[in-house]
Structure formats: C-alpha cells, structure tokens
C-alpha positions in Angstrom: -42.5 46.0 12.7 -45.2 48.2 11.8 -46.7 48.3 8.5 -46.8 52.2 8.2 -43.6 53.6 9.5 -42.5 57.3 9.4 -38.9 55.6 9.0 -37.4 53.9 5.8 -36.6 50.5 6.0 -32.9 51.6 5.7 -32.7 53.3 9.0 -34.5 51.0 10.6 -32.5 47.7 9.0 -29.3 50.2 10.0 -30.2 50.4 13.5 -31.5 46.7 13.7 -27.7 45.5 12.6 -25.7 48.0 15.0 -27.4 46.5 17.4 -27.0 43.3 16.9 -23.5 43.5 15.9 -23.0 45.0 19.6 -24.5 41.8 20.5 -22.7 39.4 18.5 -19.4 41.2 19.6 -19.8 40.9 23.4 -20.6 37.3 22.8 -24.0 37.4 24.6 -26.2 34.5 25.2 -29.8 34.8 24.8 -31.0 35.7 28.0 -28.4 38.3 28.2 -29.4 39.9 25.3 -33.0 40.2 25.5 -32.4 41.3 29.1 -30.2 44.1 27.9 -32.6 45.3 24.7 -35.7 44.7 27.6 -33.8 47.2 30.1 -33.1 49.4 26.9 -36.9 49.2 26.0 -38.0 50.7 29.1 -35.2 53.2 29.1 -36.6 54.5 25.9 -40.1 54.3 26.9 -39.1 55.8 30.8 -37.3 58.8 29.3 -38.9 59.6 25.8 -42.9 58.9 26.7 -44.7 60.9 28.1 -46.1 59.5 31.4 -49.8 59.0 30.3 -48.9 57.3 27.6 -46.4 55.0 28.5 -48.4 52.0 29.7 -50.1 51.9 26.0 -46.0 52.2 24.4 -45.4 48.8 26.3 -48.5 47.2 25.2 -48.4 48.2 22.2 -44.5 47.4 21.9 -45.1 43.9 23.1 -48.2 43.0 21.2 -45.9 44.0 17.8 -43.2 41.7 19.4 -45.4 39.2 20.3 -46.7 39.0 16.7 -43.5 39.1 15.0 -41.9 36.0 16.8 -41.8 33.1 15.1 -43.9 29.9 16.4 -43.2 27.5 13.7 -41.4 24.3 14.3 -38.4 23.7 11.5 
C-alpha cells in the first residue's frame, strides 16, 4: 500500500477484511481468487479511470503489488 494515502488505515483494513471474508466464505482456491480481485481490478480501473490515464493505474497498481508480495523463503 501506499505510503501517503488520502484513506485511514481503518477503511482501508475494513475493506481489505470484507473482502477477504467473501473469499474465505465461498471457499475459493488461489487461482480463483486472484482471478476474481484481477477481473475486479480492471473493473475498477475500466469504469472509474479516465481513459488516458488508465494504462499508468495498471502500472502503477502492479508495480505496488509487485513490491508488496512477499519473496522470502520460511
């Protein structure tokens, strides 16, 4: 997540744990999951981007989840 945010970490915790409970509760695997909150993704970006600036909304989305996933080997 970004560092500056014009949200509070309480919405955006809130919205992180609906989500996820919607998850947990249809009993998704993986690949069904991030294929729903993918399709979702571009949904958002599709209908609340403007056009021009769409392209740099993905990159910009994927770079932050590229950085924020977790490499290390336990």
């Amino acid at each position: 997540m970004a560092v500056n945010s014009k949200y509070t970490n309480e919405q955006v915790e809130s919205l992180i744990m609906q989500l996820l409970t919607v998850l947990e509760n249809s009993h998704s695997k993986a690949d069904l999951s991030l294929m729903a909150l993918g399709n979702a993704a571009t949904s958002v970006i599709n209908n609340s981007v403007s056009a021009s600036q769409r392209k740099h909304v993905a990159a910009s989305f994927a770079k932050a989840l590229e950085s924020s996933i977790d490499v290390k080997m336990h």
